[in-house]
C-alpha positions in Angstrom: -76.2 -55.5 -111.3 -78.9 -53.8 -113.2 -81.1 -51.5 -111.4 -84.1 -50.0 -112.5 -85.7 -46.6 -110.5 -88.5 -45.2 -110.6 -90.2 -42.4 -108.5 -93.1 -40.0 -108.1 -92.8 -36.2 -108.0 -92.7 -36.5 -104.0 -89.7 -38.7 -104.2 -87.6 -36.9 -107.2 -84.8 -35.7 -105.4 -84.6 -39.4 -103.1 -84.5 -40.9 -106.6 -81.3 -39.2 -107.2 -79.7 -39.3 -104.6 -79.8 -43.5 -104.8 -79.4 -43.4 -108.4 -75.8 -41.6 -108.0 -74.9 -43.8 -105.1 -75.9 -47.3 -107.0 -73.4 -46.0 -110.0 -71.1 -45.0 -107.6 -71.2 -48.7 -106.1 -71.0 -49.7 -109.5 -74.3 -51.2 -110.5 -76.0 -50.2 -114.2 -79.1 -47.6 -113.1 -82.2 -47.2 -115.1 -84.1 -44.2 -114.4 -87.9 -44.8 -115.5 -88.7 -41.3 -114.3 -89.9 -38.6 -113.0 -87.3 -36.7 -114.0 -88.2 -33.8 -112.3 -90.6 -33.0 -109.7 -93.6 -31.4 -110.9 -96.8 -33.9 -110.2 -97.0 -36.7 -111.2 -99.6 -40.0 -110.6 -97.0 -42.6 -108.5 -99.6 -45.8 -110.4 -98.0 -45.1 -113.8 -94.5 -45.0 -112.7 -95.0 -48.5 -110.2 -96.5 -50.1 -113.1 -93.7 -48.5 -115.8 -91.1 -50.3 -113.5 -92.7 -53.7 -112.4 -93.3 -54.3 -116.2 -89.5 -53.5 -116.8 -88.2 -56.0 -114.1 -91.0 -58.5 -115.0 -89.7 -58.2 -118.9 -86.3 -58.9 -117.3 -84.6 -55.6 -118.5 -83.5 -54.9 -115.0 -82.5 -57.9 -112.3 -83.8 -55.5 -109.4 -86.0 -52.3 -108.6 -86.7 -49.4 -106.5 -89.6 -47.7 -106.1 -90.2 -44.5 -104.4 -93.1 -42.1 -103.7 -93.6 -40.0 -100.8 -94.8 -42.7 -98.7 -93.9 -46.1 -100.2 -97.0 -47.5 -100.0 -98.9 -46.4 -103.1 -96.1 -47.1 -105.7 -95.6 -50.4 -103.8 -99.6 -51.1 -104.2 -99.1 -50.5 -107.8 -95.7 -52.3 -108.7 -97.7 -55.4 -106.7 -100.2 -56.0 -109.1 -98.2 -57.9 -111.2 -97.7 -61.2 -110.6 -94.5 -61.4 -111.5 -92.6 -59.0 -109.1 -92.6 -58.7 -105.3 -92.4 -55.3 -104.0 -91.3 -55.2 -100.4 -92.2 -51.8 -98.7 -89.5 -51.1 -95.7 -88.4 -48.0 -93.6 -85.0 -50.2 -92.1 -82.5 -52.8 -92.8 -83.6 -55.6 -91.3 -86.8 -55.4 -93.6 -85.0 -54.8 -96.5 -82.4 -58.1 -96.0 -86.2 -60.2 -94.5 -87.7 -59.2 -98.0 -84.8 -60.8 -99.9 -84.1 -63.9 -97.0 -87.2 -64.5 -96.5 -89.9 -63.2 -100.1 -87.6 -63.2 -102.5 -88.3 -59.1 -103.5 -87.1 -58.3 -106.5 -88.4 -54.8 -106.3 -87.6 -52.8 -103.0 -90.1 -49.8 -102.1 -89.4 -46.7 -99.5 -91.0 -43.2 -98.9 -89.1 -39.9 -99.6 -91.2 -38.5 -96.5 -90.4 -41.4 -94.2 -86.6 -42.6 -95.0 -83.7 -40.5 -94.8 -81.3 -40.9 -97.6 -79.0 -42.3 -95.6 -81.2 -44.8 -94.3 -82.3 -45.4 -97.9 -78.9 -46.4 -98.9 -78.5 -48.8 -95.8 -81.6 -50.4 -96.9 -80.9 -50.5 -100.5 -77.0 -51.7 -99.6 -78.8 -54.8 -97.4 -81.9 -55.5 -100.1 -79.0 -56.0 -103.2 -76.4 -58.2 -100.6 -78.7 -59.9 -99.5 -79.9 -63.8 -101.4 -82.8 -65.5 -101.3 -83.0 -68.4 -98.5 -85.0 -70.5 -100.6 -85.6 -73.9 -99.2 -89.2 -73.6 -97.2 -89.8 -70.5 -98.6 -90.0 -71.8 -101.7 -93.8 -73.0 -102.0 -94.8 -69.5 -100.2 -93.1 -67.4 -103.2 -95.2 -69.6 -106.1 -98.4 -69.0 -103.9 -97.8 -65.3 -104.2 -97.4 -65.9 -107.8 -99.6 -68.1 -108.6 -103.0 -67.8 -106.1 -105.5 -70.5 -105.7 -109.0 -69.4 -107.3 -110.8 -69.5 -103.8 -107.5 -68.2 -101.1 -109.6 -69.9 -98.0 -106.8 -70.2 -95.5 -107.6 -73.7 -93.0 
């Protein structure tokens, strides 16, 4: 599978670490950067990377700061990714079951690489349920001009 990353300052070394062990499982890696970790701003590199997997260069992404949420916060603002945000497993395989994510986010300062992988390993096994799901995923996609829930 091809794999885009992408990562802040705070989550360099994370970024790494993942990247080896998605070549390692044999996927294709694309690093989008930081490449090292003097400071950076986390909005350029969540937008860098949901325009990649938007464009279709890369069939999933990962997105790390030292959080997760403000790269995830940026990577959503295009409509055509979802970027789950998730510290465990059973998020990661509910954002793929359940959202369809195309674009997995964690935090350097929260996750443990080890835990990361785990995640990571679940999010890329893991297919999209589809079926009543469906007409949720377009909404997020596609939202109506007043979003007035009944």
């Amino acid at each position: 599978m091809r794999i885009a990353i992408a990562s802040d300052h705070a989550a360099f070394a994370l970024k790494a670490n993942l990247a080896d062990w998605l070549r390692a499982q044999g996927h294709e890696v694309e690093d989008l950067g930081t490449h090292n970790d003097a400071s950076v701003d986390y909005p350029d590199y969540g937008y860098k990377l949901a325009e990649h997997v938007a464009a279709g260069h890369a069939e999933r992404g990962v997105a790390l700061c030292g959080t997760g949420i403000g790269i995830s916060i940026a990577v959503n603002r295009n409509p055509a990714v979802r970027c789950a945000l998730v510290s465990e497993p059973f998020s990661a395989r509910l954002s793929r079951e359940h959202n369809d994510a195309n674009i997995i986010a964690m935090g350097a300062r929260i996750v443990a690489p080890e835990l990361a992988q785990a995640c990571l390993e679940v999010f890329l096994a893991t297919p999209f349920g589809g079926d009543r799901h469906i007409r949720r995923i377009d909404k997020l996609s596609h939202p109506p001009v007043s979003a007035q829930a009944d």
